[in-house]
N, C-alpha and C positions, 0 to 999 in steps of 0.2 A: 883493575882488570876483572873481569868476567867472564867464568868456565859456562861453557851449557855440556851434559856427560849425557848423551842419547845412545839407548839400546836401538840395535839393528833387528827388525822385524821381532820384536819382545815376545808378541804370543808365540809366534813358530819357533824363535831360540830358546823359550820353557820348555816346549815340547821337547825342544832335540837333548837337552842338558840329560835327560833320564831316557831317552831313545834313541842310541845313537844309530842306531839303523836307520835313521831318518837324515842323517848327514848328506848329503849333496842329491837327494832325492825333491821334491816339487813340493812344498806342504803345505797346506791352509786350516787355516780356524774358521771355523764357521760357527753364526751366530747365534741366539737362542732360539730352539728347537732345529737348531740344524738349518736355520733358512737360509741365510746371502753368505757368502766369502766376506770375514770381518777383518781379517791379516794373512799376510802370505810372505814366504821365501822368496829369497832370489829367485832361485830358481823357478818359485811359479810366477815371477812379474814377469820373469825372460819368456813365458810362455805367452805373456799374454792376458793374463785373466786380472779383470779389472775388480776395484774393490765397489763389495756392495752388490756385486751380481749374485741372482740367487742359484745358489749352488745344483739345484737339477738341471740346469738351463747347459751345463758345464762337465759335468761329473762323469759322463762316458769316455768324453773326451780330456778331460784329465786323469783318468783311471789310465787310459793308456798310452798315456804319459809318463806313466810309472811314478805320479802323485798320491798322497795320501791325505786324507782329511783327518782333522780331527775338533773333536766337538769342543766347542769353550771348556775350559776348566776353570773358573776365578779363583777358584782356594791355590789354586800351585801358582796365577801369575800374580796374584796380590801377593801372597809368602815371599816371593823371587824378587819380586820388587821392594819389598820391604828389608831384602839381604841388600840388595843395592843400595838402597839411598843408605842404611845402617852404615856401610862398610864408607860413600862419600862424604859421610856427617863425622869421621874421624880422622881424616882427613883436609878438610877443606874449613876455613873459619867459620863461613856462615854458609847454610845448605837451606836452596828453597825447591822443597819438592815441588815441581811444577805439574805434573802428571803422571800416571804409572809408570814410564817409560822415560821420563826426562827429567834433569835438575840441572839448576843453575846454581853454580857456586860463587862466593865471593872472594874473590882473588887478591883483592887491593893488599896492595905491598909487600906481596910474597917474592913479586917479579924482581925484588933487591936482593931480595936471597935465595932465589932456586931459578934455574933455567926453565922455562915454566913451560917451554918442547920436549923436555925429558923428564920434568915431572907431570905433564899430561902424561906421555907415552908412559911412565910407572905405573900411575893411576890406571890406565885401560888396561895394562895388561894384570894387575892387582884383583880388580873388576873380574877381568874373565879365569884366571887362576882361582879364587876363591869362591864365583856365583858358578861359571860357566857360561855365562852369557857376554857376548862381545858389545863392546859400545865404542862408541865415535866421540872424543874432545873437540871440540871448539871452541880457543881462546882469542877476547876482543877490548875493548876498551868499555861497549856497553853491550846489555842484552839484546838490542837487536842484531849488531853484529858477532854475536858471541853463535848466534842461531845462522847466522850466513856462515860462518868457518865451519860450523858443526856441519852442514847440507855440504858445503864441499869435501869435508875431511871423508864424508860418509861415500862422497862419488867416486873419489879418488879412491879410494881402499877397494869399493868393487870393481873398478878399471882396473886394479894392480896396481896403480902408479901413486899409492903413498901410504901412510903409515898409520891410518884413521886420526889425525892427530893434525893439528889445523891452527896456528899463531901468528893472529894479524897483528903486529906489535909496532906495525912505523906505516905514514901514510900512501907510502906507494902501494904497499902490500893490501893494504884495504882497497886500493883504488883496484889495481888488479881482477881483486875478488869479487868486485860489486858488478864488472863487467861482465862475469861468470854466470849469475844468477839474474833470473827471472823474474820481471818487476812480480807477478804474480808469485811468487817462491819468495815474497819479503813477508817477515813478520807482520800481521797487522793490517796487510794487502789481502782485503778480500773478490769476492768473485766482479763485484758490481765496481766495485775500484778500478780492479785490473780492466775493465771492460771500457773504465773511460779514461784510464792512463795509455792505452794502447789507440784508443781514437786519435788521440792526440801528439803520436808519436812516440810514446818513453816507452820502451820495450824492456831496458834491464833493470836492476837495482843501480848502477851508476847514472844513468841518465834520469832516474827517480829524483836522489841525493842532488842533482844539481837543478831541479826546480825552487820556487822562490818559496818563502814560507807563507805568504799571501796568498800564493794559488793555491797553497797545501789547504791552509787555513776556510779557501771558499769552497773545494774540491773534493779533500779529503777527511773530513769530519773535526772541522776546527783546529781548537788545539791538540788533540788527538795525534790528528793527521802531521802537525808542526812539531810534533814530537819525535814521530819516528821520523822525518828526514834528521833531526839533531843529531837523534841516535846513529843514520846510518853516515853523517859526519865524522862519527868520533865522541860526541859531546853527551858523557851519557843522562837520564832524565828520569830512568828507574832505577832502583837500587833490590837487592836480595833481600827478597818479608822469608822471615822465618819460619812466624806465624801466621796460620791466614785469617788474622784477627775478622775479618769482614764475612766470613761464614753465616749465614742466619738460616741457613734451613738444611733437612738430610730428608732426601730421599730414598725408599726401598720400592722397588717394583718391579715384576717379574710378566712376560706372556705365559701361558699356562699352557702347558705340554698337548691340552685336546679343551675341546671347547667342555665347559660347566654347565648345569641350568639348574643343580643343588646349590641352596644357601648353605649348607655345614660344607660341604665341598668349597664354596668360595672362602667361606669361615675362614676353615685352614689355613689357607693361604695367606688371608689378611693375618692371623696369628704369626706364620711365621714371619712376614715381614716387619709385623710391631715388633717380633722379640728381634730380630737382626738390626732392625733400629735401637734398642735398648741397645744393644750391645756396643753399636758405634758410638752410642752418649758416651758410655760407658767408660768407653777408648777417649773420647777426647774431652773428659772432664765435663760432659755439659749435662744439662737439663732443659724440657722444651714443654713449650706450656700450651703452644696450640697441633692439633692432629687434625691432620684432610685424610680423608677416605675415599679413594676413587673407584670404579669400576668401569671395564669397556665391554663393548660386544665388537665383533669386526666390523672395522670400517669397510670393508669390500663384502660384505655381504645385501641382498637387498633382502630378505624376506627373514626374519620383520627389519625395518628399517635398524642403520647403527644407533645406537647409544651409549651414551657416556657421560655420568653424571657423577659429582662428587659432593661433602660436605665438611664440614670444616669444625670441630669443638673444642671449646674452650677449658682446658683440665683447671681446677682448681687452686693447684702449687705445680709449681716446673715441676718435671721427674723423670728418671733415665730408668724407672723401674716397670721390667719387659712385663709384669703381670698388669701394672696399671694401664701401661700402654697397651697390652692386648684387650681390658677388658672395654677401654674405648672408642679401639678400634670395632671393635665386633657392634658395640653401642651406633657407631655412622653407619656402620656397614649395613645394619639391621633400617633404618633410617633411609637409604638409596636404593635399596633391596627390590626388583622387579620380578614378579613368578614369570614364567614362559620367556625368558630372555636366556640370548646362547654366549654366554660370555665368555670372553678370550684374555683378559686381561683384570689384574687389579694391582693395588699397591696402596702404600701410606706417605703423606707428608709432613714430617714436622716441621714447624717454624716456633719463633717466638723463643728462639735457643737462648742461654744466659749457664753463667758458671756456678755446676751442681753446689751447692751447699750455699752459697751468696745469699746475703740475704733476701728474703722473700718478704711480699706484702701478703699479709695475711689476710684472711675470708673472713666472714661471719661463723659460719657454720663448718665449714671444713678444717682438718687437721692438717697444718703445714709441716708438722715434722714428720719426719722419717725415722723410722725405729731402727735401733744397733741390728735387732737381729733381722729385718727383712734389709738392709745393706750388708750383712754376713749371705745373708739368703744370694742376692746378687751376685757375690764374690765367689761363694762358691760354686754357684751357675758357668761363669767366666772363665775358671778356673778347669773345673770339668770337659768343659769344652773345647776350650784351651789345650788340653793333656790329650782327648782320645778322639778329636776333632769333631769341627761345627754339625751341631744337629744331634751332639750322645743324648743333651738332656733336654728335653724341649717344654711347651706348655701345652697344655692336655689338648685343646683345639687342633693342635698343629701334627695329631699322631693318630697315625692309621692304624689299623687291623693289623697283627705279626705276617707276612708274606707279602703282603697288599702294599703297590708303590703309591705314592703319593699322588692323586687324580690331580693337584693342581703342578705335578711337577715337569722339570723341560724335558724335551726328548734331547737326549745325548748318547744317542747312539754309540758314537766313536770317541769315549772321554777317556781320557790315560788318568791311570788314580792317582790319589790326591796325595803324592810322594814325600812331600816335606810337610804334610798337617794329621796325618791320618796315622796310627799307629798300626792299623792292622793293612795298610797300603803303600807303607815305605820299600823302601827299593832294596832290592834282595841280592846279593852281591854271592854267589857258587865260585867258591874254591877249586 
């Protein structure tokens, strides 16, 4: 058996967890620099406002609504998220973080010894007791239907009519549920699929499951496609990855609060994104031996035409160290560099990932080892960090003038501070 554990509307219940004024009010995230509605409350889907629309188009008209916006925050919904999956990883045998907001657990042979409807219903109320954030179980036989229980358990709970808590555990029960849902609301079902599953008459997820696996097979992307009907048989064909051994590259990239046309100004930026990619090596053991450097101007601009170029180097030994990675980044950056151009956007790529300390093939000429004290030097970068939150200690590139904001940073107008990372923005509790 297989659990899938989904937060309900995850960026707006961060927000509420530390604002409870915002409890049964309309509220939205909106995206960097404030552009489109990125997630929403209940309460603002019951209004109406669809994801992705750009939030001026709107904002009058949900203002008096008695909505409230607020600007992304990633430091508090990554923290939050990381209290979740923490608290289902002790819990549950095997935990596969699937995304900030969702996991799937592995359940196989607990259902001999726990009722696995009252030990979901534990778990969710565990979940919102300790994080404050509410989520939805959905327990199945495989991962695709562990994701049809979880969309129901999630409907039903805002109908009122059940318990967020969802156990397809015998074949009626699955049959039932598959009538429920929407062959486009299936796992795996995407836009172009659904478009010619519904030509053809299959409108739910049950009438999906009783197609042949030949038509799936011509139809719906091979074996792919003959998979997930298995799956929404019952028969499962994925299993919970722990790890996500198949990672090979980490992206950092940011839009920039007002358009650029300085190269130190752009600098910056690419600085601090090299050093936030150290940091992620950092976190998950690795080392990366190739770095892309890209930059944009607006695509909706005509005068001077867009552009967007990038370049790609090849570092000498892997390394998750934020000074080496900055200083090759600035090395492409300086390489793609255009005077008179209005740019809106940059970032870094690495690939070529492999595990820090492994052996390495060595160079002719360059030094493949790493010194004790510039990996002391990193740890306690990390560690700094870590304690008085991201961004105390940075590399010289990536730091402005005392008073002076950041020219490449986002606009966040409406950002609630950074509660569970920040020491001087933790939440202040009057007696």
């Amino acid at each position: 058996m297989f659990g899938l554990v989904d937060a309900n509307n995850f960026y707006a219940s961060c927000e509420r967890v530390f604002r409870p004024e915002l409890e049964g009010r309309p509220v939205v995230v909106l995206s960097n620099n404030d552009g489109c509605v990125v997630a929403r409350s209940q309460e603002a889907k019951q209004l109406g406002l669809k994801m992705g629309v750009p939030y001026f188009q709107v904002r009058e008209q949900f203002e008096r609504d008695g909505g409230v916006a607020c600007s992304s925050n990633y430091e508090l919904y990554g923290d939050m998220s990381r209290r979740v999956m923490w608290y289902l990883q002790q819990v549950a045998p095997a935990v596969e973080v699937y995304s900030v907001d969702e996991a799937f657990l592995d359940l196989h042979g607990m259902q001999r010894h726990f009722n696995l409807a009252g030990w979901a219903g534990d778990v969710r109320g565990a979940v919102r007791q300790r994080t404050g954030i509410p989520v939805c179980v959905g327990v199945a036989p495989t991962k695709t239907l562990a994701k049809v229980a979880n969309r129901l358990a999630k409907k039903d709970a805002i109908a009122g009519e059940g318990s967020g808590v969802l156990v397809l555990d015998d074949e009626m029960q699955r049959g039932e549920a598959l009538k429920r849902v929407a062959v486009e609301d299936v796992w795996g079902v995407g836009r172009r699929s659904a478009t010619k599953l519904y030509a053809v008459g299959i409108r739910t997820a049950a009438q999906l499951a009783g197609v042949g696996d030949a038509w799936a097979r011509k139809n719906l992307g091979g074996v792919v496609g003959a998979r997930m009907l298995h799956e929404l048989r019952g028969f499962p064909c994925s299993s919970v990855t722990v790890e996500d051994e198949a990672r090979k590259s980490l992206c950092c990239s940011r839009s920039f609060g007002q358009v650029l046309t300085q190269l130190e100004d752009v600098a910056g930026a690419v600085a601090t994104h090299a050093a936030r990619a150290g940091e992620k090596l950092r976190e998950q053991g690795m080392a990366a031996r190739l770095l892309t450097v890209f930059i944009e101007t607006s695509r909706f601009a005509n005068l001077p035409p867009p552009y967007s170029f990038s370049t790609q180097l090849t570092m000498p030994t892997a390394t998750d160290d934020t000074l080496v990675l900055a200083s090759w980044a600035r090395r492409g950056l300086e390489r793609i560099w255009r005077p008179g151009m209005r740019y809106v956007k940059a970032g870094i790529v690495l690939d070529g990932l492999e595990r820090a300390g492994a052996n390495q093939q060595a160079t002719l000429f360059a030094d493949t080892t790493r010194s004790p004290e510039r990996a002391k030097l990193m740890s306690a970068l990390d560690s700094l960090n870590k304690r008085y939150g991201g961004g105390a200690v940075r590399v010289g590139a990536a730091v402005t003038a005392p008073g002076k904001q950041e020219p490449w940073g986002m606009r966040r107008g409406a950002k609630s501070p950074a509660f569970t990372t920040n020491w001087g923005e933790l939440w202040r509790v009057r007696c």
